[in-house]
BATI-467537 format. One line per 3 residues: number of its first residue (from 1); their letters; for each residue x, y, z of C-alpha. Coordinates in steps of 0.5 Angstrom, whole numbers. Layout:
NUM) a) X:Y:Z | ...;
This chain:
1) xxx) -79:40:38 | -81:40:46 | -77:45:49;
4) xxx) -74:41:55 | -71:44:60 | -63:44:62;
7) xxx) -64:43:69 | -68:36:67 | -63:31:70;
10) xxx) -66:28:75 | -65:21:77 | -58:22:71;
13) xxx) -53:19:73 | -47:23:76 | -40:23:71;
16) xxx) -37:25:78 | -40:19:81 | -38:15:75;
19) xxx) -30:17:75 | -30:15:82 | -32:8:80;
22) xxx) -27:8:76 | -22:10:80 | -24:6:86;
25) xxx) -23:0:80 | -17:3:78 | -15:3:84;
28) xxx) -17:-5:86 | -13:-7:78 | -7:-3:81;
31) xxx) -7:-7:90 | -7:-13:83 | -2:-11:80;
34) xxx) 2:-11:87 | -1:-18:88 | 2:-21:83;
37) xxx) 9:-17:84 | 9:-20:90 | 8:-27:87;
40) xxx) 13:-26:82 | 18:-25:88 | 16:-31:92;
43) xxx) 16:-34:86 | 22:-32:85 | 26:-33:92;
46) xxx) 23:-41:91 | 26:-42:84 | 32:-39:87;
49) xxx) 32:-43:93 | 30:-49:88 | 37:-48:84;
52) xxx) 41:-47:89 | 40:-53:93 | 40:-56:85;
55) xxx) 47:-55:85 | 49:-57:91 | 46:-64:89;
58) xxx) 49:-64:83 | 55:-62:85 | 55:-67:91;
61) xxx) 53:-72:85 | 59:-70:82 | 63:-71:87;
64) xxx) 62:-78:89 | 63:-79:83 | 69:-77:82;
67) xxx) 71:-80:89 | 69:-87:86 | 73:-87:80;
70) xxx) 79:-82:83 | 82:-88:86 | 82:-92:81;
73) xxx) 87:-87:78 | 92:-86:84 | 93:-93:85;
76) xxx) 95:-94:77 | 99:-88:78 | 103:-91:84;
79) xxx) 104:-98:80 | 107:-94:75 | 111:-90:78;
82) xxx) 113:-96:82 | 115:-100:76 | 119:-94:73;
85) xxx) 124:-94:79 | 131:-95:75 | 133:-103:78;
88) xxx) 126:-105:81 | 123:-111:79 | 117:-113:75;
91) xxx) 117:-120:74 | 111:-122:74 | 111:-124:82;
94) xxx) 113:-117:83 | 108:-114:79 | 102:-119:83;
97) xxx) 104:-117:89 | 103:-109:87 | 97:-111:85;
100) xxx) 94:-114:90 | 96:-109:95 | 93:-103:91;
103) xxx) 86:-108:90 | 86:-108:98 | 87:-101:98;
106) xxx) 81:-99:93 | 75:-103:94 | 72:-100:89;
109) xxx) 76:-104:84 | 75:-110:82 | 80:-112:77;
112) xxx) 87:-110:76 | 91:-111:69 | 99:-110:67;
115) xxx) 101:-113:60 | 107:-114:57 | 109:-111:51;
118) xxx) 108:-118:48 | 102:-118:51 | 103:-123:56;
121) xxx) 99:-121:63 | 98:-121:71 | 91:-120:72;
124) xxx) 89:-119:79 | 81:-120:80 | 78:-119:87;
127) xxx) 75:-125:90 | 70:-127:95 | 75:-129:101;
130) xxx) 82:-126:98 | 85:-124:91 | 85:-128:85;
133) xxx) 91:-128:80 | 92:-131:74 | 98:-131:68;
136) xxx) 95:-131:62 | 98:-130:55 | 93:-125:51;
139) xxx) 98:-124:44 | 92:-128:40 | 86:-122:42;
142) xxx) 87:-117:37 | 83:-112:42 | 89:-113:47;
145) xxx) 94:-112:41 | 91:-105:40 | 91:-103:48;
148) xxx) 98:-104:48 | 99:-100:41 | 95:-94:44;
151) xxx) 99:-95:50 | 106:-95:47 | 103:-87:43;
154) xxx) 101:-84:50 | 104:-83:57 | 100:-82:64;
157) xxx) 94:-84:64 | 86:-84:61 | 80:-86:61;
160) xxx) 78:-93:56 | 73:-96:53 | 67:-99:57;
163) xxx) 68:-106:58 | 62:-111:60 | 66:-116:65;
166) xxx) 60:-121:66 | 53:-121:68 | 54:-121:76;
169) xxx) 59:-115:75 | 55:-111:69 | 59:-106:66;
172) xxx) 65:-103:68 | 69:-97:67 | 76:-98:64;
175) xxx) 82:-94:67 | 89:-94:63 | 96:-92:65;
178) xxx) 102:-93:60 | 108:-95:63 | 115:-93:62;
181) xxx) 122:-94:64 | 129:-89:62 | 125:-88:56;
184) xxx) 123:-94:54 | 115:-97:54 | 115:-103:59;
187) xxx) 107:-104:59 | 101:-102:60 | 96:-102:67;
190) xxx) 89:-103:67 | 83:-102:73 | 76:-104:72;
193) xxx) 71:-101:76 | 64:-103:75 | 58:-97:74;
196) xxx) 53:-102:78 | 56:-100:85 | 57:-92:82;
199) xxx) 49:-93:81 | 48:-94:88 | 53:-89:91;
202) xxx) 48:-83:87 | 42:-86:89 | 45:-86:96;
205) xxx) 47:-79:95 | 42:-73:97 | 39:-73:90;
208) xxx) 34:-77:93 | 31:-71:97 | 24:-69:94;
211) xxx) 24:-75:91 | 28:-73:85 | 32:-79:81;
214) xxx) 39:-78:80 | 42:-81:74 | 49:-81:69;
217) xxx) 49:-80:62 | 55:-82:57 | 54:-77:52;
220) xxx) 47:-76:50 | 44:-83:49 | 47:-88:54;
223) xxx) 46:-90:61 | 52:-90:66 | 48:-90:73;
226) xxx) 41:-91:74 | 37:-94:80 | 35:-99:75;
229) xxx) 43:-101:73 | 43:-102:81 | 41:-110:80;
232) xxx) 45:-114:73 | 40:-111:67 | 38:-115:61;
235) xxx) 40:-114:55 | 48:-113:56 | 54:-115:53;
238) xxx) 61:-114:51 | 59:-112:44 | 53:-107:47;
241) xxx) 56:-106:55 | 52:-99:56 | 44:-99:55;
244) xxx) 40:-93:52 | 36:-88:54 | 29:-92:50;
247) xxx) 33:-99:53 | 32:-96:60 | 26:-96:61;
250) xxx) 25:-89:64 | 20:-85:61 | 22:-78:64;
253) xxx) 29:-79:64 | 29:-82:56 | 26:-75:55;
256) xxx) 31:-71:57 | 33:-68:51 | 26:-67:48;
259) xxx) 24:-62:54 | 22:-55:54 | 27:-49:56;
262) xxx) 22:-47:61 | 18:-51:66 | 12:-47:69;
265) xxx) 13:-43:76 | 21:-44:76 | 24:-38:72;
268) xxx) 28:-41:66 | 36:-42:68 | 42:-45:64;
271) xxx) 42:-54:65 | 34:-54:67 | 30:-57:63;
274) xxx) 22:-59:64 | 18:-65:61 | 11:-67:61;
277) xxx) 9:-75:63 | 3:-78:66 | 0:-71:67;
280) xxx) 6:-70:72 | 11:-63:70 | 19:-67:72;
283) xxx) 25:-61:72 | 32:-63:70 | 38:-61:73;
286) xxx) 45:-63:70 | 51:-62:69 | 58:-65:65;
289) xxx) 65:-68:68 | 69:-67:62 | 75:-71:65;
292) xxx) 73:-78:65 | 74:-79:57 | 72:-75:50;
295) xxx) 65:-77:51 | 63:-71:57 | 59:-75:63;
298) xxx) 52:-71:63 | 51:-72:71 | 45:-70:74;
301) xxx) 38:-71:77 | 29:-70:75 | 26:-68:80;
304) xxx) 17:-68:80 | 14:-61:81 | 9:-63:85;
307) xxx) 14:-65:91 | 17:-59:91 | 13:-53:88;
310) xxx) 7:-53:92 | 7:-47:96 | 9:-43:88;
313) xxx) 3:-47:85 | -1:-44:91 | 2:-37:89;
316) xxx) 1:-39:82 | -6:-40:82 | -7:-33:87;
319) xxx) -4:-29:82 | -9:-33:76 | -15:-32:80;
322) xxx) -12:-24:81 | -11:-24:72 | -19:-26:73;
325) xxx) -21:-20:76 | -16:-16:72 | -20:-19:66;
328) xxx) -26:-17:69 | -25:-10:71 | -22:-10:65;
331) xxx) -28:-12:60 | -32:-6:65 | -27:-2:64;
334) xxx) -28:-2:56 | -36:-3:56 | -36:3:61;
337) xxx) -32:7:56 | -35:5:50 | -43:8:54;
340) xxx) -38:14:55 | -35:15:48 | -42:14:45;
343) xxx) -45:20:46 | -39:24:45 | -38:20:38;
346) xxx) -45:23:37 | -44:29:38 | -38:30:34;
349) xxx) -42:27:28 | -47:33:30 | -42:37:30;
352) xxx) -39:37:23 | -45:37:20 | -47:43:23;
355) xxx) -40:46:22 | -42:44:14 | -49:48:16;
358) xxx) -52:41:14 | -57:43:19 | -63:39:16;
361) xxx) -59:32:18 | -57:34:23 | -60:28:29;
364) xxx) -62:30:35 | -58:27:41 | -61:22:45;
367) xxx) -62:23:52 | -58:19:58 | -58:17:64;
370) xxx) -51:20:65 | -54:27:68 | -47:31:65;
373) xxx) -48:28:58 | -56:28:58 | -55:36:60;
376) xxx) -51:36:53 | -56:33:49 | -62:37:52;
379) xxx) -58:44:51 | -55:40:44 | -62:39:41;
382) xxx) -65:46:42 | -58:49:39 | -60:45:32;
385) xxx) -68:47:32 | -65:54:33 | -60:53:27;
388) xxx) -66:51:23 | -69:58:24 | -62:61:22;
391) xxx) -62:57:16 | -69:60:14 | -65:67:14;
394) xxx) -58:67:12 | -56:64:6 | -52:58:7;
397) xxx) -48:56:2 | -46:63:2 | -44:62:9;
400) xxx) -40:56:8 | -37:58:2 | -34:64:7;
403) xxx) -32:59:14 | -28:55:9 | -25:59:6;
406) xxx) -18:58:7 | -14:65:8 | -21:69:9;
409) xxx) -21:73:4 | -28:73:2 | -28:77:9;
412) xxx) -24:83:6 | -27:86:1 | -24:86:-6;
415) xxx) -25:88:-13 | -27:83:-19 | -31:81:-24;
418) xxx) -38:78:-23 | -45:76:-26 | -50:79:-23;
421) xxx) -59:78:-24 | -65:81:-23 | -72:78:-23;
424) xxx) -77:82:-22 | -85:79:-22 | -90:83:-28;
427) xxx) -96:85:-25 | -96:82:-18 | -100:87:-14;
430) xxx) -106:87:-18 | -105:79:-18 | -104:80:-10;
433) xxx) -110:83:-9 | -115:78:-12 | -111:73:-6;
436) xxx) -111:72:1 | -105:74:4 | -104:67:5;
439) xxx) -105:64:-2 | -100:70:-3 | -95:69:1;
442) xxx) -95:61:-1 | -95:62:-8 | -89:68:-7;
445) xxx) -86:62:-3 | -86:58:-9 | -83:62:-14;
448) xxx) -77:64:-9 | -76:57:-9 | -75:55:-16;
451) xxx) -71:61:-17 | -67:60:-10 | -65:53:-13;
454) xxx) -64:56:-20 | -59:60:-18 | -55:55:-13;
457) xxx) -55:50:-18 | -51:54:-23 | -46:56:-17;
460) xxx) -50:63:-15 | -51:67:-9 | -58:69:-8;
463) xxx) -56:76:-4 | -63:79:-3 | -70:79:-4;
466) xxx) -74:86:-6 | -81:85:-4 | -83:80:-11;
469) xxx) -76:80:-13 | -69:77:-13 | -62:79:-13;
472) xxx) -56:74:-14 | -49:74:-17 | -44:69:-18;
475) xxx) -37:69:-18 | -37:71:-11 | -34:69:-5;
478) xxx) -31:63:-10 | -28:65:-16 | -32:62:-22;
481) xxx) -28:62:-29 | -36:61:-32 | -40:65:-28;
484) xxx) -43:69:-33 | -44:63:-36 | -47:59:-30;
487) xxx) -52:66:-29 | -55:64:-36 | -57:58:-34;
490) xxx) -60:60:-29 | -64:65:-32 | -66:60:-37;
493) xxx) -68:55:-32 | -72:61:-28 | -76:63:-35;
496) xxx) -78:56:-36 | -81:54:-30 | -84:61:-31;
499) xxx) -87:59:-37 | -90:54:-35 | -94:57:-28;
502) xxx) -99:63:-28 | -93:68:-27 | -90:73:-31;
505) xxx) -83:75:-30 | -78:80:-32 | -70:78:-31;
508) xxx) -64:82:-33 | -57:79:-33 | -50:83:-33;
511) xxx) -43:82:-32 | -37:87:-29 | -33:89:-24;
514) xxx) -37:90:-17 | -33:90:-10 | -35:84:-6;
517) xxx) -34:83:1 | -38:85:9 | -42:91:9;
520) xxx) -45:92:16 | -42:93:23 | -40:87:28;
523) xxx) -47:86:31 | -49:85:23 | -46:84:17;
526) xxx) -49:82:11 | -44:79:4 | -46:83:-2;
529) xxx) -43:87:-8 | -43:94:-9 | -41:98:-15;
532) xxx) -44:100:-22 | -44:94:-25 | -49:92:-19;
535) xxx) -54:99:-22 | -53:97:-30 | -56:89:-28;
538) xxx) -63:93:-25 | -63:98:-31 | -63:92:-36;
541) xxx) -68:88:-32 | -73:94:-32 | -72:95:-40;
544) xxx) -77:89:-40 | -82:93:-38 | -81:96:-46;
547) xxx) -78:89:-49 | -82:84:-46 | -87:82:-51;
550) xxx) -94:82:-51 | -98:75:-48 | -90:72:-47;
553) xxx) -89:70:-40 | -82:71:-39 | -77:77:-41;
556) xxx) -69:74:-41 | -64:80:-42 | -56:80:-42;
559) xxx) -52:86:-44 | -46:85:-48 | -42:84:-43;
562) xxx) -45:78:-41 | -47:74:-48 | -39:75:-49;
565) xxx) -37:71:-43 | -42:67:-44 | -38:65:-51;
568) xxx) -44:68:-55 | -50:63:-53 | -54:62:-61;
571) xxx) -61:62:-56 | -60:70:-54 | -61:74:-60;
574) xxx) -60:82:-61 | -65:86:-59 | -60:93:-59;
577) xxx) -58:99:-56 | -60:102:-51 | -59:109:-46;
580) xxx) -59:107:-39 | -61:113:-34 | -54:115:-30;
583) xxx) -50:112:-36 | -47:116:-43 | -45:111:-47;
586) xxx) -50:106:-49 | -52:98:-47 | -52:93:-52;
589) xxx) -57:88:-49 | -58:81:-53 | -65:78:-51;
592) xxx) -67:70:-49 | -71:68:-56 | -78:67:-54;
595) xxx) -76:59:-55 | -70:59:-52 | -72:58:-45;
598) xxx) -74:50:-47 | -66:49:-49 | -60:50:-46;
601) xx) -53:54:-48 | -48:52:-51;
């Protein structure tokens, strides 16, 4: 690997110069955000604005309204309180005349009716030059047969049906009032009032200001007052005196009760309702008279946007330009983070192989035009290739046993039981000699390769190596319930690959207690096994020189203490007792049978 130098940045980009891109464009997002704030406000003093003035015209609609029909109401309560006087005459005369002088009163009027109690009538009706009176008997008309009964019933006055009087009148409202004397029902008063002059007083009325269109509604279906009921409509009749909404012929208004909530640039508010038609955007305002009939009278008017929201659609369209460049810098923001965090992901992948010493797959990190970044991945890069060499020296899966151990504890040293080897090459000086110290070197190479890969395999330790010999154990830094069974396989592993090469080898097995922790000082420390066991396993390898047979190529040697924690494996054959040097008891050693390296252990 080239050793690039750190200080290799040159045409890198600055993270300093990075992060100050990106708070100047934080700092654009956040005069955004005060933009659209500022739209929200404006927005919001129009739509404010809009509803109060809103308001006053509805409530101005409201009160011509009323001003209209109110009179009806006082003049028949005027009549009655005039017939109710103990000694007044209501003969028919009297009643015309009364009649008259209140008809002159309200020109809004334009019929007046008292009935009899036996349905007889004095109906005064405007004229063109004076007033038209008239004595009709109605008894035979059930429709006056069930005014006079529901009068009889009540007492004041209320609003009645709806009557269409002809077709230059139009419809009109009906107004009762009962008429009693001493307790006694003396008739009943009625005042029609044509709608058509009410659809000419709203569309006079300030409702017309940018361009809204006022209207009244009976209930939810029918038309009291529209500017199309200014001039006779067709269709009418006595039995069908109010048109409906489809009837009208007003697409926006016949959709006012299908609208949405909301309309755009107007905040959502009580009674405002918003439709689309023809591409335009209309707002509703309304409100209802309760005091005309059981049926609420829904007042109101629609309004096109366009008249009047043009300085919030300007407002509007600033703050989506303002979204726009919000999304932008939004978008950059990402992929600018994404190029950033890149590297950084990279690095901890690295990282954590490193930390489970994977230091042969560990990738190298590229390079970047982030000078910060680039400099981390230079410095990174020759930290790995310096890990390779280290992995060459230091057993690697002794040390990773050791950084994952939970509680540290093979760190301090303890006592356990263990299975320990001892390999040892037969005759390799003189062998050695005839080589070059290459071909030495290569051919030692290879054999610490095979028995390293034995021995791990199986969960060992290789510990060291002594010139042409190694020394493992298993059952440390981790506990291994079969150790010494792992240390047989190994062995057995190591004789047939032995078997199989120009080599010949010596290998003695034992298990015992040893104490297994650091030895050494902080500057060097080495994990290893101390204890007798440790001499007994290199005493029963060097009793190979004596046991290993003529011509075999591997000597496989267990004491007693192994074959038994091994479960007594049926390829592994006494071969006796034997005296070991600094020991007084002697060693039963069991001895691998000269075809037992082919076949595994129980």
């Amino acid at each position: 690997m080239q050793d690039e130098g750190v200080e290799g940045g040159s045409g890198r980009w600055s993270m300093a110069g990075v992060l100050g891109v990106s708070i100047a464009g934080l700092v654009g997002l956040a005069l955004a955000v005060v933009l659209a704030i500022q739209i929200s406000v404006g927005r919001h003093a129009t739509n404010d604005l809009f509803q109060a003035k809103g308001a006053l015209t509805i409530d101005l609609i409201a009160s011509r309204v009323r001003a209209q029909l109110d009179p009806a109401s006082a003049q028949l309560s005027f009549i009655a309180e005039v017939l109710a006087q103990p000694g007044v005459d209501y003969g028919r005369s009297r009643i015309a005349d009364l009649m008259t002088g209140a008809l002159a009163g309200a020109p809004q009027i334009q019929r007046l009716v008292f009935l009899y109690p036996d349905a007889k009538a004095v109906i005064v009706e405007r004229g063109i030059d004076a007033a038209n009176v008239s004595f009709p008997d109605l008894a035979a008309l059930p429709v006056v047969q069930e005014g006079l009964r529901q009068a009889n019933a009540q007492t004041g006055g209320h609003w009645g049906e709806f009557i269409f009087a002809d077709m230059d009148s139009g419809p009109a409202v009906n107004r009762r009032h009962a008429v009693w004397r001493d307790g006694k029902f003396v008739g009943a008063l009625a005042a029609l009032v044509p709608l058509r002059e009410l659809s000419v007083i709203v569309e006079q009325s300030i409702a017309a200001e940018y361009g809204g269109v006022p209207f009244i509604l009976y209930g939810e279906d029918s038309v009291l007052a529209h500017r199309r009921l200014m001039s006779p409509f067709p269709g009418l009749s006595p039995e069908h005196p109010l048109p409906s909404l489809a009837e009208l012929g007003d697409p926006v208004l016949e959709r006012i009760w299908s609208g949405r909530r909301a309309a755009p640039l107007i905040a959502q508010a009580s009674g405002i309702r918003a439709v689309d038609v023809g591409g335009q955007t209309y707002i509703f305002l309304r409100k209802q008279l309760p005091e005309f009939g059981a049926v609420p009278w829904n007042v109101g008017a629609y309004f096109r946007v366009g008249d009047f929201a043009d300085d919030v659609r300007s407002m509007a369209l600033a703050g989506l330009a303002g979204l726009i460049v919000l999304a932008f810098a939004l978008v950059c923001a990402v992929i600018l983070a994404r190029r950033l965090a890149r590297p950084t992901r990279r690095f901890a992948r690295a990282a954590a192989q490193l930390a489970d010493f994977d230091f042969a797959s560990a990738d190298a990190l590229q390079r970047s035009r982030i000078r910060e970044i680039d400099e981390q991945a230079i410095a990174f890069n020759r930290l790995i290739a310096a890990l390779r060499w280290f992995e060459a020296y230091v057993p690697r899966k002794l040390v990773r046993q050791l950084a994952h151990s939970p509680d540290r504890g093979g760190v301090v040293s303890t006592t356990r039981d263990v299975t320990i080897m001892f390999t040892d090459l037969v005759g390799f000086t003189a062998l050695s000699q005839a080589m070059t110290p290459e071909a030495t070197a290569d051919m030692l190479n290879r054999h610490f390769a095979q028995v390293i890969a034995a021995v791990e395999a199986t969960g060992g330790t290789v510990d060291k190596f002594m010139g042409d010999g190694v020394m493992a154990f298993w059952g440390a830094p981790e506990h291994h319930d079969a150790h010494a069974r792992g240390a047989l396989d190994a062995a057995r592993s190591i004789a047939a690959t032995a078997s199989e090469g120009a080599l010949r080898m010596r290998i003695g097995v034992h298990t015992g207690p040893v104490v297994a922790g650091n030895v050494g000082s902080r500057e060097r420390l080495n994990y290893t096994i101390l204890g007798d066991a440790v001499n007994v396993t290199q005493r029963i390898e060097q009793l190979g020189h004596a046991l290993m047979e003529p011509g075999a190529r591997t000597c496989v040697l267990a004491s007693r203490a192994t074959y038994e924690a091994a479960g007594a494996p049926a390829d592994f054959v006494p071969a006796g007792e034997f005296s070991l040097r600094g020991r007084e008891a002697p060693v039963e050693v069991f001895r691998l049978s000269p075809d037992g390296a082919a076949r595994p252990g129980p």
